[in-house]
PDB file with one MODEL, atoms N, CA, C and O in Angstrom:
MODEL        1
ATOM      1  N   UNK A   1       0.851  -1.167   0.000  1.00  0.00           N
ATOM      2  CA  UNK A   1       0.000   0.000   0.000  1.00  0.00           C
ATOM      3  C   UNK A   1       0.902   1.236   0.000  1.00  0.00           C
ATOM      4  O   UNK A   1       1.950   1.260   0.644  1.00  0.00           O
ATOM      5  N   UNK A   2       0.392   2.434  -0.865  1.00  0.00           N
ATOM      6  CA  UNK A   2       1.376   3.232  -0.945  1.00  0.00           C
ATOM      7  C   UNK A   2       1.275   4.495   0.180  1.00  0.00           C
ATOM      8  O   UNK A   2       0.336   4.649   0.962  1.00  0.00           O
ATOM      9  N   UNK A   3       2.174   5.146   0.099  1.00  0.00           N
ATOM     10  CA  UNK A   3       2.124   6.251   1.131  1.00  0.00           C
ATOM     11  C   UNK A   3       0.716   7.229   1.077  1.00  0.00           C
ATOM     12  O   UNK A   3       0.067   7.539   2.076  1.00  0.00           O
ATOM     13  N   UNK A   4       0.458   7.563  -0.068  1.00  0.00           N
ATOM     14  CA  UNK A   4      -0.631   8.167  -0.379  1.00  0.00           C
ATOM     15  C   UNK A   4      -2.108   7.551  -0.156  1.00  0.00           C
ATOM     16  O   UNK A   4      -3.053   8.313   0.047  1.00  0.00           O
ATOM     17  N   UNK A   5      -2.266   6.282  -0.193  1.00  0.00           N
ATOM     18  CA  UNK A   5      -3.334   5.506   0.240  1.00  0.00           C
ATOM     19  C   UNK A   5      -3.776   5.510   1.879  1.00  0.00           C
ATOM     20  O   UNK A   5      -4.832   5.594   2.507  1.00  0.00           O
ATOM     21  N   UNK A   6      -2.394   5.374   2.180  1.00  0.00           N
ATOM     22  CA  UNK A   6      -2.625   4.995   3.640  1.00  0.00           C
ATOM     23  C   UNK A   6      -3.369   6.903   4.147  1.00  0.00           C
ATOM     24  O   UNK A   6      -4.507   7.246   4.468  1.00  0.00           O
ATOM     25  N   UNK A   7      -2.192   7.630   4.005  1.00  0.00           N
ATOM     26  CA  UNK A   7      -2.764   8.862   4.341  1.00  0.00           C
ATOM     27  C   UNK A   7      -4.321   9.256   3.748  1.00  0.00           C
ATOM     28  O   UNK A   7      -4.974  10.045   4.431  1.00  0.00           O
ATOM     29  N   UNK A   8      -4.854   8.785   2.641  1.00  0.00           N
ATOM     30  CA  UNK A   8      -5.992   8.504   2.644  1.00  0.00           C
ATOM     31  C   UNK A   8      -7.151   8.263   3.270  1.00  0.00           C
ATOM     32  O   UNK A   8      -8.211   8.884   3.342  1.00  0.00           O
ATOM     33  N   UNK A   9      -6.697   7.080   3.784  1.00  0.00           N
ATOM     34  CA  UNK A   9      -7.311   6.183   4.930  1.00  0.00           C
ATOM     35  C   UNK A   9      -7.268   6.657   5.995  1.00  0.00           C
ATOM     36  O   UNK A   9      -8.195   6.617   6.804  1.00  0.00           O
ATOM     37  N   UNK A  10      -6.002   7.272   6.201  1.00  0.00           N
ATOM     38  CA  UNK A  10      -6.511   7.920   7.720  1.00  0.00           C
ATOM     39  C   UNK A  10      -7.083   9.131   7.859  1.00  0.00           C
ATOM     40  O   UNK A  10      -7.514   9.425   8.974  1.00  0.00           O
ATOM     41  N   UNK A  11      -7.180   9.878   6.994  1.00  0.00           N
ATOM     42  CA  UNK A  11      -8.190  11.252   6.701  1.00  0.00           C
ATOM     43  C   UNK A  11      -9.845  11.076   6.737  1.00  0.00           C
ATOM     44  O   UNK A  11     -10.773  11.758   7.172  1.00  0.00           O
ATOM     45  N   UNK A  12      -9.682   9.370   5.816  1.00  0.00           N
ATOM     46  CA  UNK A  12     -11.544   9.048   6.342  1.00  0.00           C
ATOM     47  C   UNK A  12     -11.675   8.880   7.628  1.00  0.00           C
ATOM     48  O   UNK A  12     -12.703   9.220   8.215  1.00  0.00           O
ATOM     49  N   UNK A  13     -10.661   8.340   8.220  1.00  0.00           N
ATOM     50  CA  UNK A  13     -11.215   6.931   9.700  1.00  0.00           C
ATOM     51  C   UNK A  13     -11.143   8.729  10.436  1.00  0.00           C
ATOM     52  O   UNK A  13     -11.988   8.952  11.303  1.00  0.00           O
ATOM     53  N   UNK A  14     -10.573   9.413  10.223  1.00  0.00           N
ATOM     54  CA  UNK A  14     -10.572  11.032  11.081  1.00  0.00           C
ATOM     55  C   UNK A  14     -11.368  11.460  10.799  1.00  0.00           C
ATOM     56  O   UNK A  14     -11.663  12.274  11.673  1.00  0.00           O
ATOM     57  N   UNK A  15     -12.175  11.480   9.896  1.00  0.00           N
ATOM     58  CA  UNK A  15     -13.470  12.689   9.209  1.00  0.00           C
ATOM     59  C   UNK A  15     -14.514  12.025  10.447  1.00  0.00           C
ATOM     60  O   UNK A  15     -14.839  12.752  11.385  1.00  0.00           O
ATOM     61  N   UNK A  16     -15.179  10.090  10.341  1.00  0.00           N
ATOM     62  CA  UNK A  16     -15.489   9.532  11.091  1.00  0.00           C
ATOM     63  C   UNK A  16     -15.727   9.693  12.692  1.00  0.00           C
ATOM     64  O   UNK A  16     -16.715   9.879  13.401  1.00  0.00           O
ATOM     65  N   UNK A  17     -14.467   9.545  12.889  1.00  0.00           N
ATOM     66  CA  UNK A  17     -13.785   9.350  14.775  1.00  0.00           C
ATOM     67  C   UNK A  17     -12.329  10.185  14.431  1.00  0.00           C
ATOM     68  O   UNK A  17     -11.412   9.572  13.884  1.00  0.00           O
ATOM     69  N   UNK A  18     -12.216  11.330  14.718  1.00  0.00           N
ATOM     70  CA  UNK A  18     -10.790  12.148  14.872  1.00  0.00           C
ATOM     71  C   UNK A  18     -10.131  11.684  15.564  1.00  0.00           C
ATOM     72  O   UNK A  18      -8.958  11.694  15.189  1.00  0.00           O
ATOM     73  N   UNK A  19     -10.447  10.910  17.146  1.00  0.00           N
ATOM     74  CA  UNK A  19      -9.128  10.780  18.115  1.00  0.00           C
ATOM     75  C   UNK A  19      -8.840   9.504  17.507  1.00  0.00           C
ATOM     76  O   UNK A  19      -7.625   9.304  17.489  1.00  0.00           O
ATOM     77  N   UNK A  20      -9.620   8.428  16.927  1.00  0.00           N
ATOM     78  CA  UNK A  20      -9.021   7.190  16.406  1.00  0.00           C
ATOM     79  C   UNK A  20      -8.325   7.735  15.139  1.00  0.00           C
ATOM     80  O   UNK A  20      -7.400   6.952  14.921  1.00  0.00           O
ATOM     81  N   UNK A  21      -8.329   8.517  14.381  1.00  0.00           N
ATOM     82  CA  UNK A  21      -7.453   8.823  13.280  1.00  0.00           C
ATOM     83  C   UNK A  21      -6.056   9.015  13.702  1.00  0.00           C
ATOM     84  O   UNK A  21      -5.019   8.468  13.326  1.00  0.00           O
ATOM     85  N   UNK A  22      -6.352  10.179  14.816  1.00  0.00           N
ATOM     86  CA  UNK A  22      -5.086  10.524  14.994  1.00  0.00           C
ATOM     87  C   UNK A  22      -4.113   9.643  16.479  1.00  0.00           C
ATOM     88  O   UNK A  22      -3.013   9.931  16.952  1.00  0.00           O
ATOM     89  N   UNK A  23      -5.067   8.563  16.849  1.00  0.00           N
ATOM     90  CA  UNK A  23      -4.484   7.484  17.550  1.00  0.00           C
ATOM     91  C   UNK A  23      -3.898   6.553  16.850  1.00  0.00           C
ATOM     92  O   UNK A  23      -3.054   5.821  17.367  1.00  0.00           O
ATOM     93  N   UNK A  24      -4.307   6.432  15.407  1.00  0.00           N
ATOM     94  CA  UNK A  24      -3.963   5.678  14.431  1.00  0.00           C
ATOM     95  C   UNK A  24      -2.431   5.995  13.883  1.00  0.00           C
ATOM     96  O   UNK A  24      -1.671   5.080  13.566  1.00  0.00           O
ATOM     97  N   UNK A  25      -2.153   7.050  13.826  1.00  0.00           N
ATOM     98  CA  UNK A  25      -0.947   7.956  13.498  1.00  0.00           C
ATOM     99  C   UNK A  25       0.365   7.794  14.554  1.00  0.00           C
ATOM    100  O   UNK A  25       1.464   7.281  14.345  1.00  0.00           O
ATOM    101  N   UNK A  26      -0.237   8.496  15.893  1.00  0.00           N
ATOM    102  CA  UNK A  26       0.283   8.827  16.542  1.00  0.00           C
ATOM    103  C   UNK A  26       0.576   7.639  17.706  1.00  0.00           C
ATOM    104  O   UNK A  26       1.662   7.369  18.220  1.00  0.00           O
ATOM    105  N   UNK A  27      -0.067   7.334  17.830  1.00  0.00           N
ATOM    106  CA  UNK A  27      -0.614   6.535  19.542  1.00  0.00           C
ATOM    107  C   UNK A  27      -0.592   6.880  20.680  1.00  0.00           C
ATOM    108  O   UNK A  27       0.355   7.663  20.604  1.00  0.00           O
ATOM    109  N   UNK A  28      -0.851   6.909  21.545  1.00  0.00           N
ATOM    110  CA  UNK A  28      -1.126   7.328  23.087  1.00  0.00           C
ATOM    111  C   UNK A  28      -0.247   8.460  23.210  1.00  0.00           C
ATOM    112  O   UNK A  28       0.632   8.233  24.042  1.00  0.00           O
ATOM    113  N   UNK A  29      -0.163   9.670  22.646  1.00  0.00           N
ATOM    114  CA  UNK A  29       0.896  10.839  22.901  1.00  0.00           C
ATOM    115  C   UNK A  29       0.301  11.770  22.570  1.00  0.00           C
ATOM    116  O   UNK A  29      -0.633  11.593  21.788  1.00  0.00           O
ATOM    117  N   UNK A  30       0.586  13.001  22.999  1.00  0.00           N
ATOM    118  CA  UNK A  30      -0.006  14.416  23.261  1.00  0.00           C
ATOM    119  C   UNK A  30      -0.614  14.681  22.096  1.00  0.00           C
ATOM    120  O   UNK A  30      -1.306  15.697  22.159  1.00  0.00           O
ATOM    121  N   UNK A  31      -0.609  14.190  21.149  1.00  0.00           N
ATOM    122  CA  UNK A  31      -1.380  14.899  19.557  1.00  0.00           C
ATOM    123  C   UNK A  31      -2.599  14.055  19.729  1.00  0.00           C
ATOM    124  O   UNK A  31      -3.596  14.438  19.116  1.00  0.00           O
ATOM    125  N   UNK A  32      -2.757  12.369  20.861  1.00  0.00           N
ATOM    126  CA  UNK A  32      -4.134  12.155  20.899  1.00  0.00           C
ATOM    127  C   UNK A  32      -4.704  12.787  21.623  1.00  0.00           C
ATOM    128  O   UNK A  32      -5.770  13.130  21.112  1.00  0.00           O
ATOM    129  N   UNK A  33      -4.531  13.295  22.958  1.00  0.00           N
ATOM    130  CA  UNK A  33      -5.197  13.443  24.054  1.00  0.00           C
ATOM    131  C   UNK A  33      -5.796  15.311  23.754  1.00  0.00           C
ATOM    132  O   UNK A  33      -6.720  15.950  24.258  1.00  0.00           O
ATOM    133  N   UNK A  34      -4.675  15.697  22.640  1.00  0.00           N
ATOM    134  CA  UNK A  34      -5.233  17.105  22.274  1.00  0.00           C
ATOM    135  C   UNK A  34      -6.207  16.873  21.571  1.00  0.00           C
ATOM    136  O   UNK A  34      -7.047  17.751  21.772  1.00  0.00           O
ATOM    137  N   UNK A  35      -6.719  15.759  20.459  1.00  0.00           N
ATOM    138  CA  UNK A  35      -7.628  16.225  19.710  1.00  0.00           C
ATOM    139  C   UNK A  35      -8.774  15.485  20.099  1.00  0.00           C
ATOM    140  O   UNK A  35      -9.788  15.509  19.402  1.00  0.00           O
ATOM    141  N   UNK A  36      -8.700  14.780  21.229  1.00  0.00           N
ATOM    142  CA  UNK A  36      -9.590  14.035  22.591  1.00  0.00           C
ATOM    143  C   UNK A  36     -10.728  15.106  23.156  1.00  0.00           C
ATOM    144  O   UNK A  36     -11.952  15.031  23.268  1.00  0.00           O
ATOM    145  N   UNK A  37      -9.597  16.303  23.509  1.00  0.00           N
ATOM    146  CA  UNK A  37      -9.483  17.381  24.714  1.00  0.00           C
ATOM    147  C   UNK A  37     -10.583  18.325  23.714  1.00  0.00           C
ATOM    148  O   UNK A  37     -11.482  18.936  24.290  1.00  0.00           O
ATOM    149  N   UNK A  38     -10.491  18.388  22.577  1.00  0.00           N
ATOM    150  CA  UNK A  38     -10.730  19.351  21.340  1.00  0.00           C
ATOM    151  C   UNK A  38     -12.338  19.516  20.808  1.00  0.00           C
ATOM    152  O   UNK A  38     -13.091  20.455  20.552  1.00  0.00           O
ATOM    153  N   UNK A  39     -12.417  17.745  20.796  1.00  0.00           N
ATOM    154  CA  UNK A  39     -13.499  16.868  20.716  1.00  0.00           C
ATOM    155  C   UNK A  39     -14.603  17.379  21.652  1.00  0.00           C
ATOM    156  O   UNK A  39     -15.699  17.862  21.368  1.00  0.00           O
ATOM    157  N   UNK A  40     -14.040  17.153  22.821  1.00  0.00           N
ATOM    158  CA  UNK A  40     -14.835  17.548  23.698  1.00  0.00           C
ATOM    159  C   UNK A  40     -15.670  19.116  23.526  1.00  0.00           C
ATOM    160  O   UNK A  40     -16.893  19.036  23.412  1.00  0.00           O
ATOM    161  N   UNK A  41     -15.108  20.369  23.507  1.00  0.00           N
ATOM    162  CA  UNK A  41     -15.181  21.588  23.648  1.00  0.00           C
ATOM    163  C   UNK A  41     -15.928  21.486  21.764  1.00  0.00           C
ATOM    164  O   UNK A  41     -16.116  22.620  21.324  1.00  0.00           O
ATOM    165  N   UNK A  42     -16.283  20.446  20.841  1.00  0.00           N
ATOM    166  CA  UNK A  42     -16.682  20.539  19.551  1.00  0.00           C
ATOM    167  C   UNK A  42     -16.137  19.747  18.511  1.00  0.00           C
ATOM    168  O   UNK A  42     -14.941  19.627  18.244  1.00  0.00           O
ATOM    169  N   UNK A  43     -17.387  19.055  17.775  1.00  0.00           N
ATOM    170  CA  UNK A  43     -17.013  18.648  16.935  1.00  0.00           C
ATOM    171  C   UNK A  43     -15.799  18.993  15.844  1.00  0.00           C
ATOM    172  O   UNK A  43     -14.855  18.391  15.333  1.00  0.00           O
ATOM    173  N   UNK A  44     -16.239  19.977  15.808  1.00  0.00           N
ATOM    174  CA  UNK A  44     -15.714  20.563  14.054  1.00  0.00           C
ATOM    175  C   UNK A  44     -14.287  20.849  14.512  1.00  0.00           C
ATOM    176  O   UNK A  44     -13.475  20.466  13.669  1.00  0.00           O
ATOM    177  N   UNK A  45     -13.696  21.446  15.669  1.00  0.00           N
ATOM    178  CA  UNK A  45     -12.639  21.384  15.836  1.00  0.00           C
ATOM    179  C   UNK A  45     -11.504  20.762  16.272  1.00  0.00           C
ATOM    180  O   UNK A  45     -10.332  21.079  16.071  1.00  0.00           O
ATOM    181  N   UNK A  46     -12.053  19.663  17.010  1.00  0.00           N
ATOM    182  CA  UNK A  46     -11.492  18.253  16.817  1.00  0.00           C
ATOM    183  C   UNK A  46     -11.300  17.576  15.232  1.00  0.00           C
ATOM    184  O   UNK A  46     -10.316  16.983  14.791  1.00  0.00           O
ATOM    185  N   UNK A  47     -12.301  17.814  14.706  1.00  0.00           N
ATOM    186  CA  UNK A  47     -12.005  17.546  13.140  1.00  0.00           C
ATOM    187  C   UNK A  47     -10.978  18.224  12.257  1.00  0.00           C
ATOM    188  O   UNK A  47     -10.417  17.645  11.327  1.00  0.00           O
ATOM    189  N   UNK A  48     -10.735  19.650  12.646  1.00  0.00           N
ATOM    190  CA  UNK A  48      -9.940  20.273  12.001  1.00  0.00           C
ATOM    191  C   UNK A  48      -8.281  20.243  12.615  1.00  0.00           C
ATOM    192  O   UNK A  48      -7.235  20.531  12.034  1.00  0.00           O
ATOM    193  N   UNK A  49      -8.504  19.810  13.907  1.00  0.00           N
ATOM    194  CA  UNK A  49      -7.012  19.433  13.984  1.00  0.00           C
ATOM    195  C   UNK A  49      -6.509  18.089  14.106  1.00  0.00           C
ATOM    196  O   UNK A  49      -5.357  17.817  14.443  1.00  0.00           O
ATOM    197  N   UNK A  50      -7.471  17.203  13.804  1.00  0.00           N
ATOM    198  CA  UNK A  50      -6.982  15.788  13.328  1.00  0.00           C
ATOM    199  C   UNK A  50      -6.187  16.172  11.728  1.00  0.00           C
ATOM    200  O   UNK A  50      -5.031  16.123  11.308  1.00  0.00           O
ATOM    201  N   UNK A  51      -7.357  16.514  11.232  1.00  0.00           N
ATOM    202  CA  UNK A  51      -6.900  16.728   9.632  1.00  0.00           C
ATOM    203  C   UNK A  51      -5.476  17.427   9.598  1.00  0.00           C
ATOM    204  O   UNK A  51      -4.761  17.067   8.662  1.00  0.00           O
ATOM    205  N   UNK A  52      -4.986  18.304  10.410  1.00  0.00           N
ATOM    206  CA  UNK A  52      -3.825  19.149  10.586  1.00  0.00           C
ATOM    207  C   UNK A  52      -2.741  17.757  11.157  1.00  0.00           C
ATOM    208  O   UNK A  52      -1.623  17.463  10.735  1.00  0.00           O
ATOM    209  N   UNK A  53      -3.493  17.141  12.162  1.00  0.00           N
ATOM    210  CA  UNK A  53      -1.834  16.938  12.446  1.00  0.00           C
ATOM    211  C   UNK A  53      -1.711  15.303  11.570  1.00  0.00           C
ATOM    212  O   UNK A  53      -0.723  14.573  11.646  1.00  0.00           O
ATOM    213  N   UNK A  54      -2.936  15.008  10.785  1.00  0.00           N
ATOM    214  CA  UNK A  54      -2.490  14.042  10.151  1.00  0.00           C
ATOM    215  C   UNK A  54      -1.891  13.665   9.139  1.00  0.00           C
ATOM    216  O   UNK A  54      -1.216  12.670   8.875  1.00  0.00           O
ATOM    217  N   UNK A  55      -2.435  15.243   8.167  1.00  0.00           N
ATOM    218  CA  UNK A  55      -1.397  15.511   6.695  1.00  0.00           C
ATOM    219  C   UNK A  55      -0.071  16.509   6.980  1.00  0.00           C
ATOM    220  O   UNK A  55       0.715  16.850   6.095  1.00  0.00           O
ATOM    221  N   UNK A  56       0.013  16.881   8.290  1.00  0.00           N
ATOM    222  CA  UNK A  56       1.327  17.951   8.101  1.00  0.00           C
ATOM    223  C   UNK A  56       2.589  17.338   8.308  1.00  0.00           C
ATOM    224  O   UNK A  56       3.621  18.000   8.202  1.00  0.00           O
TER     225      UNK A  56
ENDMDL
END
């Protein structure tokens, strides 16, 4: 699977569930528990910084 697929894939499973996207990426470290924390205080912006820290 190529690099571009996978990052794919994890942009859907984030659009979905953001902290599993970016648990998917990351794992148990401060970029999950921020977009956990994010989640909480709103959808949309938990969404927008999954998407950030998953393509940057």
């Amino acid at each position: 699977m190529s690099e571009s697929t996978a990052t794919c894939i994890d942009i859907l499973i984030a659009i979905i569930l953001p902290p599993l996207g970016v648990f998917l990426k990351f794992g148990c470290k401060v970029e999950f528990w921020l977009c956990l924390l994010l989640i909480f205080f709103g959808y949309v912006s938990g969404l927008f910084y999954a998407l950030y820290a998953i393509t940057k």
